[in-house]
Structures are given as C-alpha cells and as structure tokens.
C-alpha positions in Angstrom: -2.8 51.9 -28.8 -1.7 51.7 -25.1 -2.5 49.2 -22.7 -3.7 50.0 -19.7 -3.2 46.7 -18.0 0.0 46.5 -15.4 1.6 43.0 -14.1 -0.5 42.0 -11.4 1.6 40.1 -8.8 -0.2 37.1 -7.9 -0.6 36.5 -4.2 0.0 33.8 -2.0 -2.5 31.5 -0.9 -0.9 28.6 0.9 0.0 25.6 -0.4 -0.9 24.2 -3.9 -3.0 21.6 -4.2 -5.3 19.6 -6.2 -8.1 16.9 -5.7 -10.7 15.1 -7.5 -12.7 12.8 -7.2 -13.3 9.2 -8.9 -15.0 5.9 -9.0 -13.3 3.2 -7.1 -12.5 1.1 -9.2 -9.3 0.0 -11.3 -9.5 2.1 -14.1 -9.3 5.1 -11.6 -5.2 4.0 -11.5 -4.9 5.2 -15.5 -6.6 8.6 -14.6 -4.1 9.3 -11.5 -1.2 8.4 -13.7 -2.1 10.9 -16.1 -3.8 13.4 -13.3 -0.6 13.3 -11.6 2.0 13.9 -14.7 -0.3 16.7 -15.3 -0.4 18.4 -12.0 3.3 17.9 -11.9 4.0 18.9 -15.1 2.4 22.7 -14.4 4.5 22.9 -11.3 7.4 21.9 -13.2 7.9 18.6 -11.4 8.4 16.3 -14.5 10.9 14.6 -12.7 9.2 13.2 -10.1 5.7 12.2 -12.9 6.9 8.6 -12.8 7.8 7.3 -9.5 4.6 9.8 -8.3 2.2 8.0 -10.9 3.5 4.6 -9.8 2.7 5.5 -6.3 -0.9 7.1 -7.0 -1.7 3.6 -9.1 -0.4 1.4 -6.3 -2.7 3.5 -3.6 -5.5 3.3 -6.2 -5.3 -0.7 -6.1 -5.1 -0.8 -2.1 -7.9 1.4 -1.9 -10.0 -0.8 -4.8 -8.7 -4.1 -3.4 -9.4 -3.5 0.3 -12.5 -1.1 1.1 -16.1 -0.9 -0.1 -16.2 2.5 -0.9 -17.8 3.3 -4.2 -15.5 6.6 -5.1 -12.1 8.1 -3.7 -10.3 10.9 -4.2 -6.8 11.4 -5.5 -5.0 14.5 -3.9 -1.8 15.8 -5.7 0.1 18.7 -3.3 2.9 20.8 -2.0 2.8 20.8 1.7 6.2 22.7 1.5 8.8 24.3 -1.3 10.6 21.1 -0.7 7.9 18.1 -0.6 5.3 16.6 -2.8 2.6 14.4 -1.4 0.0 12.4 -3.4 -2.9 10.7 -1.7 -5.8 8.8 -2.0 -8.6 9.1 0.8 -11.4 6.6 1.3 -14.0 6.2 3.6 -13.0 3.0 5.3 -11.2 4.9 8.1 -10.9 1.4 9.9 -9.3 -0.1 7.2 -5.7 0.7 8.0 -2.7 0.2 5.5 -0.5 -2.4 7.3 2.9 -2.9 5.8 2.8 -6.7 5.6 5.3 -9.7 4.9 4.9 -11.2 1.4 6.2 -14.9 0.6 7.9 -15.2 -3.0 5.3 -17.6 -4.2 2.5 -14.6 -3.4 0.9 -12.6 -6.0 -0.2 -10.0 -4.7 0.2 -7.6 -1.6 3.6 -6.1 -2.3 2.2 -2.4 -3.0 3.0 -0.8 0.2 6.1 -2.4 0.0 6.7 -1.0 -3.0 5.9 2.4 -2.0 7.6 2.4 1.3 11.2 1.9 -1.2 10.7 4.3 -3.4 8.7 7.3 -1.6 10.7 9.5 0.9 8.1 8.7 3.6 4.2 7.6 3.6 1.5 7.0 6.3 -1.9 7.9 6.9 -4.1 10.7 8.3 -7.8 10.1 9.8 -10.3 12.7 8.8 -13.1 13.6 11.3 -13.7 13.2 14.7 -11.0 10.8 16.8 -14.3 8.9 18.4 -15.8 8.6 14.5 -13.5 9.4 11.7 -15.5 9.5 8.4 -12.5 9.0 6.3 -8.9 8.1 5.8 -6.3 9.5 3.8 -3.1 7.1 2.5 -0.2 9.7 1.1 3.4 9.3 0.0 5.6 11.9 -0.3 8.3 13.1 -2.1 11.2 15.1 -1.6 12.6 17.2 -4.2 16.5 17.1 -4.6 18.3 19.5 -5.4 21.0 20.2 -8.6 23.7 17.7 -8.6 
C-alpha cells in the first residue's frame, strides 16, 4: 500500500509561546515549576528548566504576597532564537516590583534579588492604556549560551 501523504513543512508563525492561567495563590509556584520544565523540555531547553522554574516560583510568591488579584497567568516564551522569557502578569498594574534592600536579620523580600543574579535581565511591561493600564506583566529572561 502507498501513502499518499508528503512532509508537510510546517510554517512559521512568530514566536513560540505559551500561557495559562491560575489561581493566585502559593500552590500556583509548584504548577509553574513543572509548566515551565515542560514547556522547555519540548523546545529542547532542559538546561535552562531549573534556574527558569526558580524564577517562575519566586514571581509567583511576589505576585501572591503583594497584589489582590484572585488569578495570574504564567507566560513561558521565545521572543527571539537566542532568549527565553518567563512571566507572570497580574492585574495590580500599580503595584510595581521594586528591587529593595534586605537586612540579614529579614525573612523575607529577597526574590527580586534573587532573580535579578541569576536571570540575564528582568523588568516589567504594563498592559493597556498608559492613562489606565489593566495589567502588569513581571518577566525574566534568559539567554541561551552557546557550545563551550
């Protein structure tokens, strides 16, 4: 029997991307630990899974700790060949990450900290109009190296 089916080329479509959306609440952290190694895992990323998952978890605790908003959602993407960006966008647009001091004695309040070491670069977009923004999005990127 022949097959009448040819390789289909698939086509561009910009760059890849994938969101979802989730309660806000801590238990959201596990899901974009695992969300993440997945999306990076069928882009063949694995490398970056960890220090990506970290940085998803510690945007899932600012949002949880410091906004009211009942759900977020976690963005995994490729704005270019050479970058991954994960993200987490609220809608507490005037709620601005700051990147703070911390004392040694302090608990708490190192995440941003922590990102701004081990991410390539991170800031923040505002969604919407400039007058009114509905919604922020906090994001992280990571540049892929190549063979050493």
């Amino acid at each position: 029997m022949t097959s009448l089916i040819k390789p289909v080329q698939a086509a561009p479509t910009g760059h890849p991307a994938y969101s979802q959306t989730f309660p806000c609440e801590p238990s959201t952290a596990k899901i974009g630990r695992k969300l993440v190694r997945d999306v990076l895992g069928v882009w063949h990323l694995d490398n970056l899974a960890d220090v990506a998952g970290l940085i998803i978890s510690e945007l899932v605790a600012n949002a949880v700790r410091h906004t009211p908003c009942d759900s977020i959602r976690l963005i995994i993407g490729r704005p270019s060949a050479t970058r991954v960006r994960v993200g987490v966008v609220d809608r507490a647009p005037s709620r601005k990450p700051v990147l703070g001091q911390v004392g040694d004695d302090d608990e708490s309040g190192r995440g941003l900290l922590l990102i701004d070491g081990i991410a390539d670069r991170w800031g923040y977009d505002l969604h919407g109009p400039d007058e009114r923004p509905r919604c922020k999005e906090v994001w992280a990127e990571l540049f892929m190296k190549g063979d050493e």
